[in-house]
DOMI-98969 format. One record per atom (N, C-alpha, C, O): residue number from 1; residue in one letter; x, y, z. Coordinates in Angstrom, 2 decimals. Example, Ala and Ser with C-alpha at 12.3 -4.5 7.8 and 13.67 -1.06 7.14 Angstrom:
<sites>
pos|code|u|v|w
1|A|13.19|-5.69|7.80
1|A|12.30|-4.50|7.80
1|A|13.20|-3.30|7.80
1|A|14.24|-3.32|8.46
2|S|12.85|-2.25|7.08
2|S|13.67|-1.06|7.14
2|S|12.90|0.03|7.87
2|S|13.41|1.14|8.04
</sites>
This chain:
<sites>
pos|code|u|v|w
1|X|0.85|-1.19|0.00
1|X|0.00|0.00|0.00
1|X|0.89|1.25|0.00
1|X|2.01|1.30|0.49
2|X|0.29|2.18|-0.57
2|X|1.03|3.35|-0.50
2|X|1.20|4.20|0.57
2|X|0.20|4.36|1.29
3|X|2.33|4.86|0.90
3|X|2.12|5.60|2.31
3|X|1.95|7.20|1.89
3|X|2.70|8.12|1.56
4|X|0.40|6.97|2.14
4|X|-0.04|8.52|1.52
4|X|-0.83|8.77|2.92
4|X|-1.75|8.10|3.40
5|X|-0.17|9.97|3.45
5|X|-0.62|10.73|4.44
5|X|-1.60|11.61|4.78
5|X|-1.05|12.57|5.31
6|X|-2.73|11.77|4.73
6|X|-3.56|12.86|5.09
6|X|-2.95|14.28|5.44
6|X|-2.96|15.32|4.78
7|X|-2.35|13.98|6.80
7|X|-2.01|14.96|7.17
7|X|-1.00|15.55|6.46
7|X|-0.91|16.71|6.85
8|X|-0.09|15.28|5.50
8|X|0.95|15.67|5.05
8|X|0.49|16.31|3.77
8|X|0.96|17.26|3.15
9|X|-0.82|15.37|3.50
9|X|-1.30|16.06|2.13
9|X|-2.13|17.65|2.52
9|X|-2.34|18.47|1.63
10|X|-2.42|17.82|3.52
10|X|-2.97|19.52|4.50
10|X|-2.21|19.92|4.45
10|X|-2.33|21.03|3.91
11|X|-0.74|19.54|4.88
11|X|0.27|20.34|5.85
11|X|1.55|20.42|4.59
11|X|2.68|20.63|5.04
12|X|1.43|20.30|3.34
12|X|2.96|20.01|2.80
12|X|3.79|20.55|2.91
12|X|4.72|20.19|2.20
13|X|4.02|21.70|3.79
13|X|4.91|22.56|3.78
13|X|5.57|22.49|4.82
13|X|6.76|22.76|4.91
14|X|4.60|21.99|6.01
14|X|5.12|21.56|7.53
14|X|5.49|20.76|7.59
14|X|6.09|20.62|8.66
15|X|5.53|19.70|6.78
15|X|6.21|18.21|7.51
15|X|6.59|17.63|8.37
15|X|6.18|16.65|8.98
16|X|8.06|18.76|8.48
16|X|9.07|18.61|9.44
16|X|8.84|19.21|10.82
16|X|9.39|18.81|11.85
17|X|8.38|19.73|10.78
17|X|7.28|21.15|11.48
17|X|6.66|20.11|12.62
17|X|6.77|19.95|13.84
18|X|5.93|19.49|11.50
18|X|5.25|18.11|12.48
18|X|5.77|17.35|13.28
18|X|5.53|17.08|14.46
19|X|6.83|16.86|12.23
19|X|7.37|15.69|12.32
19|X|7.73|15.64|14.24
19|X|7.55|14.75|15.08
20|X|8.35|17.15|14.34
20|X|9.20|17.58|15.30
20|X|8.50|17.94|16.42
20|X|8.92|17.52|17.50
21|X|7.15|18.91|16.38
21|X|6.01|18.50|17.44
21|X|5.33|17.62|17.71
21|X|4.66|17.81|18.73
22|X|5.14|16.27|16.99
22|X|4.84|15.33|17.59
22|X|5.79|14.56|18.69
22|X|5.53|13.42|19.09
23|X|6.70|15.18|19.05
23|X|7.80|14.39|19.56
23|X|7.82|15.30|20.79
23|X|8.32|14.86|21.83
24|X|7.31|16.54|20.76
24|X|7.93|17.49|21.67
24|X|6.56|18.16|22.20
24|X|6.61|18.88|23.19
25|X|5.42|17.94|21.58
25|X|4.16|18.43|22.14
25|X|2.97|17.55|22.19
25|X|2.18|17.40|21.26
26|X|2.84|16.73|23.89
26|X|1.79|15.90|23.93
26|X|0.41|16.23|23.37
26|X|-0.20|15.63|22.49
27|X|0.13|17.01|23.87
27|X|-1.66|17.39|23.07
27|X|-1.13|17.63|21.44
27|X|-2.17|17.83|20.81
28|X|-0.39|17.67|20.85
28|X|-0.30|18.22|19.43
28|X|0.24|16.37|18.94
28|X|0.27|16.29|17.71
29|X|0.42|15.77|19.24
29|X|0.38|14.57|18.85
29|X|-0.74|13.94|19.33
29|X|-1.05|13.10|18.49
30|X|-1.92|13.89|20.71
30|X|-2.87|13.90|20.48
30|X|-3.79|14.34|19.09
30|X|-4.14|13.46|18.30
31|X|-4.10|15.53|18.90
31|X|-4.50|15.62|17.83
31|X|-4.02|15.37|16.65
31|X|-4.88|15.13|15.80
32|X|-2.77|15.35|16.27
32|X|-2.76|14.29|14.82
32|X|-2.98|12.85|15.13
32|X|-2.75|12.15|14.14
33|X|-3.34|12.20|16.16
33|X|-3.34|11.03|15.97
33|X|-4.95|10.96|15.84
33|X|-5.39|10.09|15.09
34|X|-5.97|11.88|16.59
34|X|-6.89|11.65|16.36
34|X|-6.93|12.03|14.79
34|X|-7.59|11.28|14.07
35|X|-6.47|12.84|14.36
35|X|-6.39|13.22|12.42
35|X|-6.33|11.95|11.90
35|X|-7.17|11.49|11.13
36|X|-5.21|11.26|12.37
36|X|-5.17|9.84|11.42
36|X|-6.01|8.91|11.96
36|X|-6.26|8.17|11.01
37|X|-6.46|8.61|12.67
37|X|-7.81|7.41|13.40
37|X|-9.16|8.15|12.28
37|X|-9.77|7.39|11.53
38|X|-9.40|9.22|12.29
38|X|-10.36|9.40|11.65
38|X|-10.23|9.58|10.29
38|X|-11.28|9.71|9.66
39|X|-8.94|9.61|9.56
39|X|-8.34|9.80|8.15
39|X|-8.55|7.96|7.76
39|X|-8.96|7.69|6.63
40|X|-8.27|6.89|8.70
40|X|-8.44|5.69|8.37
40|X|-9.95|5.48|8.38
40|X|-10.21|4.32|8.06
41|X|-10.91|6.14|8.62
41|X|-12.43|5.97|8.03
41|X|-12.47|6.42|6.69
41|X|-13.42|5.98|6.03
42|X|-11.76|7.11|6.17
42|X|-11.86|7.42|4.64
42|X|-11.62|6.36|3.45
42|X|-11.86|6.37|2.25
43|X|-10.80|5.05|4.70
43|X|-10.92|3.54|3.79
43|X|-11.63|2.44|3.65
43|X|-11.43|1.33|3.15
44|X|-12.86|3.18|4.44
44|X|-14.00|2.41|4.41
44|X|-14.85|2.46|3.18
44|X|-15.00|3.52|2.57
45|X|-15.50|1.20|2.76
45|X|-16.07|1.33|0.97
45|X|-16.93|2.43|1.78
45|X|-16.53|3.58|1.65
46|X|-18.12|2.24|2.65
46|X|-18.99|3.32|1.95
46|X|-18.67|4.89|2.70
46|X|-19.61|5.67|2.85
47|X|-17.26|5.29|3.14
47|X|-16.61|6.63|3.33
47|X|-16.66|7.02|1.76
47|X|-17.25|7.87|1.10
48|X|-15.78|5.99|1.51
48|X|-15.42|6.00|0.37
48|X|-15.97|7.14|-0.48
48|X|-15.60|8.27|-0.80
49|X|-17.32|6.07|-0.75
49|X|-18.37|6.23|-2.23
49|X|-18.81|8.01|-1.23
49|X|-19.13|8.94|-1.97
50|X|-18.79|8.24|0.03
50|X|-19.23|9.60|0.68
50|X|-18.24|10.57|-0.05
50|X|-18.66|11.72|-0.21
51|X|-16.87|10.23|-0.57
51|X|-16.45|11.32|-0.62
51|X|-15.82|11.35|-2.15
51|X|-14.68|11.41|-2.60
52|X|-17.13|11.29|-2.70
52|X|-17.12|11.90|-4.30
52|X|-17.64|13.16|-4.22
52|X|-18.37|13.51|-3.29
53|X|-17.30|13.88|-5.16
53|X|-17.48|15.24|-5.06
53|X|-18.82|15.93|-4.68
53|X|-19.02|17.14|-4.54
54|X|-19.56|15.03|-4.56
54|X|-20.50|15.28|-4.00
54|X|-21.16|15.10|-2.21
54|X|-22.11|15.51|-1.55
55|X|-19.92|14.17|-2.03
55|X|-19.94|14.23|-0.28
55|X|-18.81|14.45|0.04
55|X|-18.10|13.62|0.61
56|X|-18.45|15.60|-0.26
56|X|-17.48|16.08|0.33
56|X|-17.62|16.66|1.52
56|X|-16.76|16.51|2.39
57|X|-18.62|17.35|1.69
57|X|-19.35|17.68|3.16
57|X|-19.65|16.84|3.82
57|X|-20.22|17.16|4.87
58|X|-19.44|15.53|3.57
58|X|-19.68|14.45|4.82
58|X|-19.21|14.57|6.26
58|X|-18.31|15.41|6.36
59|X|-19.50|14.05|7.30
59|X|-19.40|14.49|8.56
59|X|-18.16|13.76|8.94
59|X|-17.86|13.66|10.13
60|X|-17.22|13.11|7.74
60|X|-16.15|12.76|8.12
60|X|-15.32|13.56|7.77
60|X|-14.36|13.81|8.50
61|X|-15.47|14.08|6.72
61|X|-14.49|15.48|6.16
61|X|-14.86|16.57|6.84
61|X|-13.92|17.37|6.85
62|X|-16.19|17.12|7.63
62|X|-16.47|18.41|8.55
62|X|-15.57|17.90|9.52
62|X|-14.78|18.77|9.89
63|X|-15.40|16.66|10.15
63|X|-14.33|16.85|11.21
63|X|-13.06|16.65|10.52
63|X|-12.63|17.79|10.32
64|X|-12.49|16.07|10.21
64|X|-11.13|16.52|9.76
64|X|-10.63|17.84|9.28
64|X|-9.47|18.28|9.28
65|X|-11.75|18.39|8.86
65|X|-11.46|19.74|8.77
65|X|-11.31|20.57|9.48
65|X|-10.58|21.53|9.24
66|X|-12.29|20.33|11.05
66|X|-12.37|21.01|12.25
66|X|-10.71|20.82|12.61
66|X|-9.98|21.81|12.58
67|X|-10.23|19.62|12.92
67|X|-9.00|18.93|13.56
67|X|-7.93|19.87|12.89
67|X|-7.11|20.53|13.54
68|X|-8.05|19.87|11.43
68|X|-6.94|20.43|10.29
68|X|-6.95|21.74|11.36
68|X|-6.04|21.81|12.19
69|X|-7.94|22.71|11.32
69|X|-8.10|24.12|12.06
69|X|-7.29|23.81|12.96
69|X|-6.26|24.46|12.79
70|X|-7.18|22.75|14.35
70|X|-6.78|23.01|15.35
70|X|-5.37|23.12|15.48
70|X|-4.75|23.90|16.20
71|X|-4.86|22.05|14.54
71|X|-3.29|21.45|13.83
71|X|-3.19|22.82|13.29
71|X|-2.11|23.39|13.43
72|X|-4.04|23.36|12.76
72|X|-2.86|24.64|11.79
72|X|-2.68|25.39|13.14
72|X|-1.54|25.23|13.57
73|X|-3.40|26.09|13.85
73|X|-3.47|26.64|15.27
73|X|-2.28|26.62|15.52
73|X|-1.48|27.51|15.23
74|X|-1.96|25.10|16.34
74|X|-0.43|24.99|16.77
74|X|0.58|25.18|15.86
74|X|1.49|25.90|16.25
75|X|0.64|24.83|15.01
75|X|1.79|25.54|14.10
75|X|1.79|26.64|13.57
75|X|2.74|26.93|12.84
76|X|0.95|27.38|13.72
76|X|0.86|28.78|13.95
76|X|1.44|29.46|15.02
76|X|2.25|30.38|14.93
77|X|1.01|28.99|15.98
77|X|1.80|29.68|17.48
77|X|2.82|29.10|17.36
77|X|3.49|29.99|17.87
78|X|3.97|27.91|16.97
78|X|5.06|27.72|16.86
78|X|5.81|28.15|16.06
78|X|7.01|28.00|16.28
79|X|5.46|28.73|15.02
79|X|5.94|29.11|13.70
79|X|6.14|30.47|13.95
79|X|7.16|31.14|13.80
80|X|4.75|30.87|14.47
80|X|5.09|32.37|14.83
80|X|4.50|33.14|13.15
80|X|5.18|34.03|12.64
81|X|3.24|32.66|12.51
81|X|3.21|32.89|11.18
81|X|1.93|32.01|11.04
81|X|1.80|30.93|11.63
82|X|1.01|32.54|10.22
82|X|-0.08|31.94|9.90
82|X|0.20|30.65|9.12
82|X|1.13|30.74|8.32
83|X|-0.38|29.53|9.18
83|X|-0.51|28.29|8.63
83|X|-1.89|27.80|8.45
83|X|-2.79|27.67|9.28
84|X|-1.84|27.52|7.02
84|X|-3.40|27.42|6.86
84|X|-3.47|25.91|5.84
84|X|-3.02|25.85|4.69
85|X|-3.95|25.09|6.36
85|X|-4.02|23.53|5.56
85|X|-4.81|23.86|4.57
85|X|-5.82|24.56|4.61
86|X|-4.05|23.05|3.22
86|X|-5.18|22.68|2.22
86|X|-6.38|22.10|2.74
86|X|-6.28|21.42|3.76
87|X|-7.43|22.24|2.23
87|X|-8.77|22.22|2.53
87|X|-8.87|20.43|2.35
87|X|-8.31|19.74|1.49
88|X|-9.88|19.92|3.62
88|X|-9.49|17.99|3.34
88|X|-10.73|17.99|1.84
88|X|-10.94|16.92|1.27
89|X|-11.21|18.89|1.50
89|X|-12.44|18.37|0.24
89|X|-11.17|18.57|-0.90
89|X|-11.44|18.25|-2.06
90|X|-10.21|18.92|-0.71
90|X|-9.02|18.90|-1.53
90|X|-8.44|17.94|-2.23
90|X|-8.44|17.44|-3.35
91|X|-7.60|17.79|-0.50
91|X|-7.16|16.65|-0.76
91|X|-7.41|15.04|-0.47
91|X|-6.64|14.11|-0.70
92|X|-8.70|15.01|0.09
92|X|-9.23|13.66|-0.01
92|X|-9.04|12.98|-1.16
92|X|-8.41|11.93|-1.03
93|X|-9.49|13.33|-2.50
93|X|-9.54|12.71|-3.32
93|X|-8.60|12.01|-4.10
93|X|-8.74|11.03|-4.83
94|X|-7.00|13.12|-3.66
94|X|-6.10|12.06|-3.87
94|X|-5.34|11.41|-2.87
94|X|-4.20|10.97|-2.95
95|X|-6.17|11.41|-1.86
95|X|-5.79|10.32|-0.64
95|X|-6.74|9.22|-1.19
95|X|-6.47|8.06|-1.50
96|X|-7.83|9.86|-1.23
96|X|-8.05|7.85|-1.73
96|X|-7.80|7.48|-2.86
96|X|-7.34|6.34|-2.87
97|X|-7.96|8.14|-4.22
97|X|-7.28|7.60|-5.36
97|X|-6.22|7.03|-4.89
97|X|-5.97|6.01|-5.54
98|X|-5.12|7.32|-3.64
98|X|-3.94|6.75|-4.14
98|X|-3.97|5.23|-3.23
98|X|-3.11|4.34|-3.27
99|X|-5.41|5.28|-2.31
99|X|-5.02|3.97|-1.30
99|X|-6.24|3.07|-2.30
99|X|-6.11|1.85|-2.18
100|X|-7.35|3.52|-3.23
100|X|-7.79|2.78|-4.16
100|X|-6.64|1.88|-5.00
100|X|-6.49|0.67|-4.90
101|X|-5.77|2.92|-5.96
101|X|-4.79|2.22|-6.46
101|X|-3.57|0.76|-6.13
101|X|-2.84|0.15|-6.90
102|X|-3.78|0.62|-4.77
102|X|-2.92|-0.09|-4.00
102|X|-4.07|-1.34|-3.93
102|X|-3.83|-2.37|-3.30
</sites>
């Protein structure tokens, strides 16, 4: 399977950013982990078939989107500089195209 990240596909610019507060900020690895527990419902068939362009507003993408807000937050106050995630109705679609393909 491919290792295609949710969060990395929001954050591409932070990566490392991340990489480095998850290690160094308990609640900020709390919340990406809840990001990815709920990013692994997007590999469910009928998430799935929810998030054609037409369910993109599904109540699995309104929260990941909420979460994305909170994640940019902290790397905002660490950065010292606004951080603003690609939108998940974005990049869902090639998060699952790419875990379809696998």
């Amino acid at each position: 399977m491919t290792d295609v990240n949710l969060l990395e596909l929001a954050f591409p610019d932070q990566i490392n950013r991340i990489r480095q507060m998850r290690k160094t900020h308990r609640g900020f690895e709390t919340l990406c982990q809840d990001f990815e527990l709920l990013s692994a419902e997007l590999e469910r068939p009928e998430i799935v078939n929810e998030t054609t362009p037409a369910g993109l507003n599904g109540p699995v993408t309104e929260s990941l989107d909420g979460l994305a807000e909170e994640i940019a937050e902290h790397l905002s106050r660490v950065a010292q500089a606004e951080i603003v995630p690609k939108t998940i109705s974005e990049v869902v679609p090639i998060y699952t195209q790419a875990r379809i393909k696998d």
